[in-house]
N, C-alpha and C positions, 0 to 999 in steps of 0.2 A: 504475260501472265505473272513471273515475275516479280514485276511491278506492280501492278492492283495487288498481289497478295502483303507487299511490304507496304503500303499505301494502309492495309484495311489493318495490321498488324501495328503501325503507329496510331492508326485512330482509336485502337484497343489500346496500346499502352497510354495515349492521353488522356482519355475516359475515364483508366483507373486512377490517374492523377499519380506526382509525383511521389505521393510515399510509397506505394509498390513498389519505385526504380528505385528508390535508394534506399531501403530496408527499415523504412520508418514508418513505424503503426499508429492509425488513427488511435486516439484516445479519447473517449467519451466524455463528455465534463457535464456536472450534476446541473442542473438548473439552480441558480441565485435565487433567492425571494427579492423584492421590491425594495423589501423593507433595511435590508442588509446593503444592497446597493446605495440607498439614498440615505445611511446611516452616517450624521456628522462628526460623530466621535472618532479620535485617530486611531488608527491600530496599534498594535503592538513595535517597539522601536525596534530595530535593527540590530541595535548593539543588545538591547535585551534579546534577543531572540540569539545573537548568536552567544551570549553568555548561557545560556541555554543548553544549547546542542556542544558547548565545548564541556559541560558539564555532563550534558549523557553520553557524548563520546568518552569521557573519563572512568563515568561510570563505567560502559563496556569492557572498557581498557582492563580495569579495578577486575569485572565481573570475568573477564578469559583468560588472564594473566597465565594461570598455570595451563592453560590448554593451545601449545603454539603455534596449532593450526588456524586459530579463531582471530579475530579484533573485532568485529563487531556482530549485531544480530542478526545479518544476513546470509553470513557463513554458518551458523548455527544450522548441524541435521536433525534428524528428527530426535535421536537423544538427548541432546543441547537442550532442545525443544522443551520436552520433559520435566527435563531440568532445570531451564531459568525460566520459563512462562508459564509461572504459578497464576492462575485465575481465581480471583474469589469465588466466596459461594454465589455471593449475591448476581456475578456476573453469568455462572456455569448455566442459566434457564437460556439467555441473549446466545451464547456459544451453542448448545446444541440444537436452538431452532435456526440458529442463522446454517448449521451443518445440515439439517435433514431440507430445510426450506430451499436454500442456493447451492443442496445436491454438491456439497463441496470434496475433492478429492483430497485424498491425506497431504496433498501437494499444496493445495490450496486451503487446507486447513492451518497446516504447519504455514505457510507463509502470512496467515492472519496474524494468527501468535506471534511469528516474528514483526511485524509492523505493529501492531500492539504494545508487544514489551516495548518497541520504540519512542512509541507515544508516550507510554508508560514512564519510560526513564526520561523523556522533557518536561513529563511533569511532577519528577522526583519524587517517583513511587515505587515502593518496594516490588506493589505486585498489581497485576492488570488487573484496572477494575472497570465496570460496564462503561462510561465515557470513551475510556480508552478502546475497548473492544468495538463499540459502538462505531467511533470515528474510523477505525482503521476497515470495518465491515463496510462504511461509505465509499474507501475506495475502490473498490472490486468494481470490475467491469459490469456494467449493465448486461451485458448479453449472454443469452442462454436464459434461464429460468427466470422468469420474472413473475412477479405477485403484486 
């Protein structure tokens, strides 16, 4: 007995596949269009991208400086919050339907904002505006409420 019970116990842990066993979460990824896929143009260089991110890293740097618990804006609590993820007007209609619509917790509110402002500072903007809010609402998990 046993043995059929660790038998049917390895056919359950294979089944769920190996991210169960080792603590790594399926991620969902958005579907490509066609059009993007078979798009000839290069993308963005490397070095440009990362002169980029050494520049909104600076900024963060710039932006926490006097707050020694901080370096970037994923340490940022919900005061932080507040604080440096000013949203336009124009973007505040995109924010509170994507909150009532994808039923967002203040958890997952505040963690929008902070990926946002992220976007935000690669694209060397003072304050989150609807692309930026936009792009960062793409990455949210699919599951749960969908529309």
């Amino acid at each position: 007995m046993g043995s059929s019970a660790s038998a049917a116990n390895s056919r359950t842990q294979h089944a769920r596949g190996a991210s169960d066993r080792d603590g790594c979460t399926a991620v969902p990824v958005p579907r490509v269009a066609y059009e993007k896929l078979t798009d000839r143009r290069a993308g963005e260089r490397s070095a440009d991208v990362r002169l980029r991110v050494r520049a909104a890293r600076a900024r963060q740097a710039q932006r926490f400086a006097a707050l020694a618990r901080l370096t970037c804006n994923a340490d940022m609590g919900p005061k932080e919050v507040r604080q440096f993820c000013g949203v336009e007007a124009a973007a505040q209609p995109l924010l509170k339907a994507a909150a009532q619509r994808l039923q967002l917790s203040a958890r997952a509110f505040h963690r929008v904002l902070k990926l946002a402002r992220t976007i935000a500072d690669l694209a060397d903007a003072e304050v989150i505006a609807t692309p930026h809010l936009a792009e960062a609402l793409q990455y949210r998990p699919r599951s749960g409420v969908e529309g």
